[in-house]
C-alpha positions, 0 to 999 in steps of 0.5 A: 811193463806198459809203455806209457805216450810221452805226452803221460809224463810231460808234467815230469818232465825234470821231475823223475821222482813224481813219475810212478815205477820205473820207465824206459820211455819216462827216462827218456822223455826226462833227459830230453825235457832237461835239455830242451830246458836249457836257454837257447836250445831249440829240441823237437820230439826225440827221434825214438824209431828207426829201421835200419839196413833198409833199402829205404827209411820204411824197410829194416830192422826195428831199432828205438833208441832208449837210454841214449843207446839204440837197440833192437826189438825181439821178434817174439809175439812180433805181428803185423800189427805191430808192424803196422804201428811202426809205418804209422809212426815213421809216416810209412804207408801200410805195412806189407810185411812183419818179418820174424828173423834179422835180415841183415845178420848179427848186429851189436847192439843190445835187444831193449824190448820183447814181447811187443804186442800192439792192439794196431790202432796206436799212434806209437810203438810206445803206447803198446805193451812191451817187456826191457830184456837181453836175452834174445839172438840176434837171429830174432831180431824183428823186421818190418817192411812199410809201403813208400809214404803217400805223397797225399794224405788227408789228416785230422778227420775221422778216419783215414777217408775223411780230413784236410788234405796235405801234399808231400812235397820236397820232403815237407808236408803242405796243404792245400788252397780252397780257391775253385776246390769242387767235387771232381778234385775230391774225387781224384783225392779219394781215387789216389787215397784209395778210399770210396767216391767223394762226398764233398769237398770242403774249404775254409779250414773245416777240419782245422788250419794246416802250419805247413806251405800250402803246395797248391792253389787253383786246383782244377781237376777233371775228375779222371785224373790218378792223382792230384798232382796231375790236375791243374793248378798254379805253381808249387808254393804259389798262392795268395791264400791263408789257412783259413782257406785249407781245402778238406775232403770227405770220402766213402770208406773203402770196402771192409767186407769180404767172404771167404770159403766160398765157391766163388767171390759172392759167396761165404764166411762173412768177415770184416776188416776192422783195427786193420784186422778181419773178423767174424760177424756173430750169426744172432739174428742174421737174416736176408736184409742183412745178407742184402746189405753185403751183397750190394756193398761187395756189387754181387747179385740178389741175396740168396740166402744167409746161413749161420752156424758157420756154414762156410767153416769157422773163422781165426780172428776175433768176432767183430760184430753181433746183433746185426739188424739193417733194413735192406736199404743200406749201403754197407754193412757198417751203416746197419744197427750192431752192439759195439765193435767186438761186443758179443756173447758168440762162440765158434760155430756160430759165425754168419755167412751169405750166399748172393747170386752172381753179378749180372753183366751191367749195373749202376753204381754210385746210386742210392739202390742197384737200380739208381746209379752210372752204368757199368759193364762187364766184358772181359771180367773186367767191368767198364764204363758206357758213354753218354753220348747218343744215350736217351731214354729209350737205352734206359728203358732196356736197361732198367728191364734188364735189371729187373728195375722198374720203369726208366725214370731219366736218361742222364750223364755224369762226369765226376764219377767217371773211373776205369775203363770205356767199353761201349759207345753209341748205345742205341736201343729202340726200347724193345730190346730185353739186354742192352747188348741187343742194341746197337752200339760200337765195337767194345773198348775201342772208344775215346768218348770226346766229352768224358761223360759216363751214362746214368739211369734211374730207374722206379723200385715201383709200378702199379699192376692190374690198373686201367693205366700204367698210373692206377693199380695196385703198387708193387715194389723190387726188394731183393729183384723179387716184386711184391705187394705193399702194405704200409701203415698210414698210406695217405695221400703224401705217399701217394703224392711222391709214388705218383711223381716218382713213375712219372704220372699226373697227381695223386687222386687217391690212396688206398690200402683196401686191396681195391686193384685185387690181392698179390700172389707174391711176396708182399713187404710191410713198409713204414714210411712218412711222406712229406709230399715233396719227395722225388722218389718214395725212397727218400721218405724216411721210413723202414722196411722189412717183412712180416707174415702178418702183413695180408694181402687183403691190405695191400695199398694202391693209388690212382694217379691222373695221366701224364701231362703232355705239357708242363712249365718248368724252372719256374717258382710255381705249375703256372709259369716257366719254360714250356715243354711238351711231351712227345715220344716219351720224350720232354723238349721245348718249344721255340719263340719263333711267332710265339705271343699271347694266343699260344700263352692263353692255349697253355695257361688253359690247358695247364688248368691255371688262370689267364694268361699273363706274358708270353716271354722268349728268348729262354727267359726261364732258361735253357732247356737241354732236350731236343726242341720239339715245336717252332712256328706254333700258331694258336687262334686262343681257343684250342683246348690243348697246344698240340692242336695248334698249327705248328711245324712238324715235330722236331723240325726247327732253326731254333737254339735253346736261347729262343725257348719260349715261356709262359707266366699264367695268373694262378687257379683258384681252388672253389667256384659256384656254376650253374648259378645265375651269377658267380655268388650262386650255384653248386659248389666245386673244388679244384684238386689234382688239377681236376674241378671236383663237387662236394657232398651235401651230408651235414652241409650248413649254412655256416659251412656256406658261409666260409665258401661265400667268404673265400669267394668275395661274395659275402655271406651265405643267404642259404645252404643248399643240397640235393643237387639243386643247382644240378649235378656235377659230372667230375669227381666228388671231392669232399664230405662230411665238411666241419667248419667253425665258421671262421675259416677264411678257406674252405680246405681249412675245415675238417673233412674225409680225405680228398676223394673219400666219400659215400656220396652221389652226385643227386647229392651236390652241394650248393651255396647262394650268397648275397654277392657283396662282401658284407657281415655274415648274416642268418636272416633269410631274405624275405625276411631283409627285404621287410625289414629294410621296408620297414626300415626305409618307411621309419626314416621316411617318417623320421625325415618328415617330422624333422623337418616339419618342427624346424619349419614351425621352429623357423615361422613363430617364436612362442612365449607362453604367459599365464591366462594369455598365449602370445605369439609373435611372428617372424617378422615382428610384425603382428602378435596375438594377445588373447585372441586377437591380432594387433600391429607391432607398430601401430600399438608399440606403446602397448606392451605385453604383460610380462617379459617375452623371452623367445630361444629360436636357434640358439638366440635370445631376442631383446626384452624388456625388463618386469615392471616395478612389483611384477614378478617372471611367471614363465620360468614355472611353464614348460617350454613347448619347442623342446 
């Protein structure tokens, strides 16, 4: 029969007849289900297992209690799954043993269940499949011995490496508070738990609200202890935290690979752990990038090879995986792409196998590659950690040779990595040296490393060959410690972005997959990575990688770099301010404030390539750096092109601390200028990339091209497009071509072009751009043709402006009136008006009335008048006013 959960049956509970077929486990979970129902009664879950005539409660005999009377278990088909299902239930460690024979003699009890068979992974002897019998011997009775239970445990995670951390304490299991939790308290977690290294450590309940004590609060461990109760931390049982505050932790998995039936550890059947049983992976597409995978997971050499058809013999247990595909770049094998735990259509004889070469003397660990990571070795076949102290750059770069790394990137220190044992101490390498052991250093083992501080390297899987420098060339890259060429689909100026910074050279000025450094001899590997630029390293790009025969070394991509810098502005928000540091024996370090002012800021700022200075700050305003102070007492006239030309104390001699490094802020660069021309709106056209002014070419060059660099520059609009170098060649790089500009671009980099640096240009071919120099709409009239215009323009208004004024005189001097046969003026003074012809006195003749009514408008007024004679009619209103 099948075992059914307890929790199957808890809707019948008091209900026996509901529950289908007969049931030992259902029969008991009713009887406790009708006492639990009783008023008052308080049950918790039946005790159903036990061992007995142990030594302790996780060694002994098998015994579960059904129908209120204990019993044993037959030992047939008895495993150490089964056993191991047993631990897991009485909250024993893992089971260490699954014995087949009473160890106690002959008991009285009856036998309540044979045949157990458990898959390993339940969380009860109930939920295995079992059969109800009497007919075994007690000489059968089934046996398990359990490790003693952790005192840690980390619960309601994903696996037995990931969860809420819980303390076993006075016999009761609490948890932990988050107060202060960080990563060196996970690591002693995942050390003590026997797991990986630590990926985080989590607070704020992430895996769900213990309900027991909280045990521990303020934990602060050093990352070197062996078990969490070794750390610091508050009293057992004080706090002042909630659930809410459950501290959590997340581990690596431990190693759930080995080889078998090799010649030594690095070679053989490839078997991995799964349910808590070994099996075999199946060898359908197996190949070296997965053979890689394995080899760096179980810390061996280069894969050397990956035999299928059980090369190393057949294996027992069941196959495991089938279909392995991993890119090389894995950590584990369980991170490569395989059908489902299990799935398979494989058969013996076809079981994978793998042959690494054997580990060299030193490695990195803890990395994202062998050649990234904390520095071990191995002395004694025992490998052991190197201190950090004295350890520079120069150690790193014997040891990234040694490995057969690329170049020394950072000489670095870690602390909550630190495990094991301490073999070398005050490591000093020239940086000529082929092995680290060449090097001085202390006696092996005998170290105490005051600060605890393991050595770290990071070293480039990447260089460039056949170059004028160690930034131009062909790229290379270390797969399987074999260098090869590259070729990759879309290289772009991204990629080469990041490989230019990951080698630590200046910006990339180009990217090319024409083979231009020469075709490679070797290897050659097809890579698909997509750059975003903002990389550190070319192995943080997403992207696959694997190799391909139709990959040719005619395609092989290079990248030209620019140099070094010798100085840079760092912990800053942009190149342009920040710390300064300077560059000297392949070494980075800062500069002391002492004297330090506007002078020296203005020798940067040029240098750098930004614009003016701004502020010369000290008194590590942009923080502390950690490198060796390099300058103290610059004195700088302003004009230097570069700051190591200005008088200064000799390298490295200072009375400086790393509080008084000095700073720079530097107004930004622009990206276009003109030059050559009579003024800043007028000359050839140069653009600022990679930190170097470069020209652009003239092919197709427009004036609505023009017109967008007018507009960035303030300039106004284009008056003409100009090509054929007529403001002269330039002598930098020729940065843009075939430029396509709507016109509305506020940038010239917003317009469509080749890639930067691609061209088929010379510079007789220098674009060039006159504006009209104010900031006024775009125009296409050429400007002989404005200048007209604005004459004809400035004589109309002349024109204008005379006419207009002449009617309002004449307006202001006569009032007319206009009669018929007769013209009747009068003046402004009223003194005298004209009646055909001739003149007469206002007042001399003021009996002497006009013949018809005078009506006069002047400005808006109406002058008094007389009313028409008895029978004379208003014969004005017919005549047109001559005024309007």
């Amino acid at each position: 029969m099948t075992l059914q959960h307890t929790r199957a049956c808890d809707s019948c509970r008091g209900y026996l007849a509901n529950c289908a077929g007969p049931s030992i486990i259902r029969t008991l979970v009713l009887l406790a289900g009708l006492w639990a129902s009783f008023p008052g009664v308080l049950v918790a879950d039946p005790v159903l297992l036990r061992l007995a005539n142990g030594s302790s409660h996780c060694t002994g005999q098998v015994e579960v209690f059904i129908e209120q009377q204990w019993g044993t278990v037959c030992n047939d088909g008895w495993d150490l799954l089964d056993a191991a299902v047993v631990c897991r239930q009485l909250g024993c460690g893992m089971a260490l043993l699954a014995s087949s024979s009473a160890q106690s003699g002959k008991r009285s009890n009856s036998f309540r269940l044979s045949s157990v068979h458990c898959s390993g992974s339940e969380g009860s002897l109930m939920e295995c499949s079992a059969q109800q019998v009497n007919d075994c011997h007690h000489r059968e009775d089934a046996g398990v011995k359990c490790a003693e239970p952790p005192q840690l445990r980390l619960v309601n995670g994903s696996g037995p490496c990931s969860g809420r951390v819980e303390l076993l304490h006075n016999e009761q299991w609490g948890t932990v508070c988050d107060n202060g939790w960080d990563l060196p308290d996970a690591e002693v977690v995942c050390w003590q738990l026997g797991c990986g290294t630590a990926i985080s450590a989590n607070g704020s309940a992430q895996f769900g609200q213990g309900s027991g004590t909280i045990w521990l609060a303020e934990v602060q461990c050093q990352g070197t202890e062996a078990t969490l109760a070794a750390c610091r931390a508050k009293p057992w049982g004080v706090h002042h935290c909630s659930h809410q505050n459950d501290a959590s932790v997340v581990c690596t998995d431990p190693t759930e690979v080995r080889l078998v039936n090799g010649s030594g550890r690095c070679s053989g059947r490839v078997e991995v752990l799964h349910e808590q049983r070994w099996g075999s992976v199946c060898d359908d597409g197996w190949d070296l990038l997965d053979a890689e995978v394995v080899c760096w997971q179980l810390g061996c050499g280069a894969a050397l090879s990956a035999p299928g058809s059980a090369h190393f013999g057949q294996g027992y247990g069941p196959f495991w995986l089938d279909r392995v595909h991993c890119t090389g770049r894995e950590a584990a094998l369980s991170e490569c792409s395989a059908a489902p735990w299990g799935a398979h259509n494989c058969s013996r004889g076809q079981e994978a196998s793998i042959v690494c070469a054997e580990p060299p003397p030193l490695r990195l660990v803890n990395g994202s590659s062998h050649c990234t990571g904390r520095v071990e070795v191995l002395h004694n076949q025992t490998w052991g950690n190197v201190c950090a102290e004295g350890w520079d750059i120069q150690d790193a770069e014997v040891l990234c040779r040694e490995l057969g790394c690329g170049v020394a990137l950072s000489a670095s220190k870690v602390t909550h990595f630190w495990r094991g044992l301490l073999w070398l101490e005050g490591v000093n390498c020239s940086g000529m040296e082929d092995t680290l052991s060449a090097c001085p250093a202390g006696s092996w083992g005998a170290h105490a490393c005051a600060h605890r501080e393991g050595a770290a390297v990071v070293c480039s899987e990447f260089q460039l060959v056949n170059g004028s420098s160690p930034c131009v060339g062909r790229v290379e890259m270390l797969h399987n410690q074999t260098w090869g060429s590259m070729c990759a689909d879309g290289w772009d100026e991204q990629d080469a972005e990041v490989l230019c910074r990951e080698l630590g050279c200046g910006l990339a000025l180009s990217a090319s997959s024409k083979a231009e450094f020469g075709q490679g001899q070797d290897s050659i590997w097809l890579v698909n990575i997509s750059c975003s630029g903002t990389e550190a390293m070319l192995s943080e790009c997403p992207g696959t990688l694997w190799r391909v025969q139709q990959c040719h070394h005619r395609e092989a991509v290079s990248v030209e770099c620019s140099d070094p810098a010798e100085l840079r502005l760092v912990n800053g928000s942009s190149p342009c301010k920040g710390r300064v540091e300077v560059l000297h024996e392949r070494r980075w370090g800062s500069v002391c404030d002492h004297s330090w002012g506007m002078e020296e800021a203005k020798v940067v700022c040029r240098q750098l390539g930004c614009g003016p200075a701004i502020s010369a700050p000290g008194q590590a305003q942009f923080g502390h750096g950690h490198d060796p102070i390099w300058m103290d007492e610059v004195d700088c006239v302003g004009t230097e092109d570069v700051l190591s030309k200005c008088p200064a104390k000799p390298w490295g001699t200072h009375e400086c601390t790393h509080s008084e490094d000095a700073s720079v802020v530097c107004s930004e660069p622009p990206t276009i200028r003109l030059v050559n021309g009579s003024s800043r709106c007028t000359g050839r056209v140069e653009v600022l990339h990679a930190q170097q002014w470069g020209t652009v070419c003239d092919d197709d060059w427009k004036l609505v091209y023009a017109d967008v660099v007018c507009r960035q520059l303030g300039c106004g609009a284009a008056i003409s497009a100009l090509g054929s170098a007529a403001f002269g060649p330039g002598a930098d790089p020729i940065w843009l071509d075939d430029v396509k500009c709507t016109g509305r671009e506020a940038t010239l980099s917003e317009c469509r072009t080749k890639a930067w640096g691609e061209h088929n240009c010379d510079h007789g071919e220098d674009a060039g751009v006159v504006c009209t120099g104010t900031a006024m709409p775009s125009s296409t009239i050429p400007l002989p043709v404005l200048l007209l215009l604005g004459l004809v323009v400035s004589l109309t208004l002349v024109l204008m402006s005379a006419a207009v004024l002449f009617l309002k005189w004449r307006r202001k001097r006569y009032k007319v009136l206009h009669h018929s046969g007769n013209e009747v003026e009068l003046n402004s003074q009223r003194t005298h008006w004209i009646q055909g012809g001739e003149h007469r006195t206002v007042k001399a003749e003021a009996t002497e009335k006009p013949p018809n009514k005078i009506v006069w408008e002047a400005k808006g007024m109406a002058l008094p008048q007389n009313k028409p004679q008895e029978g004379q009619g208003d014969n004005c209103s017919s005549l047109p006013d001559i005024a309007s």
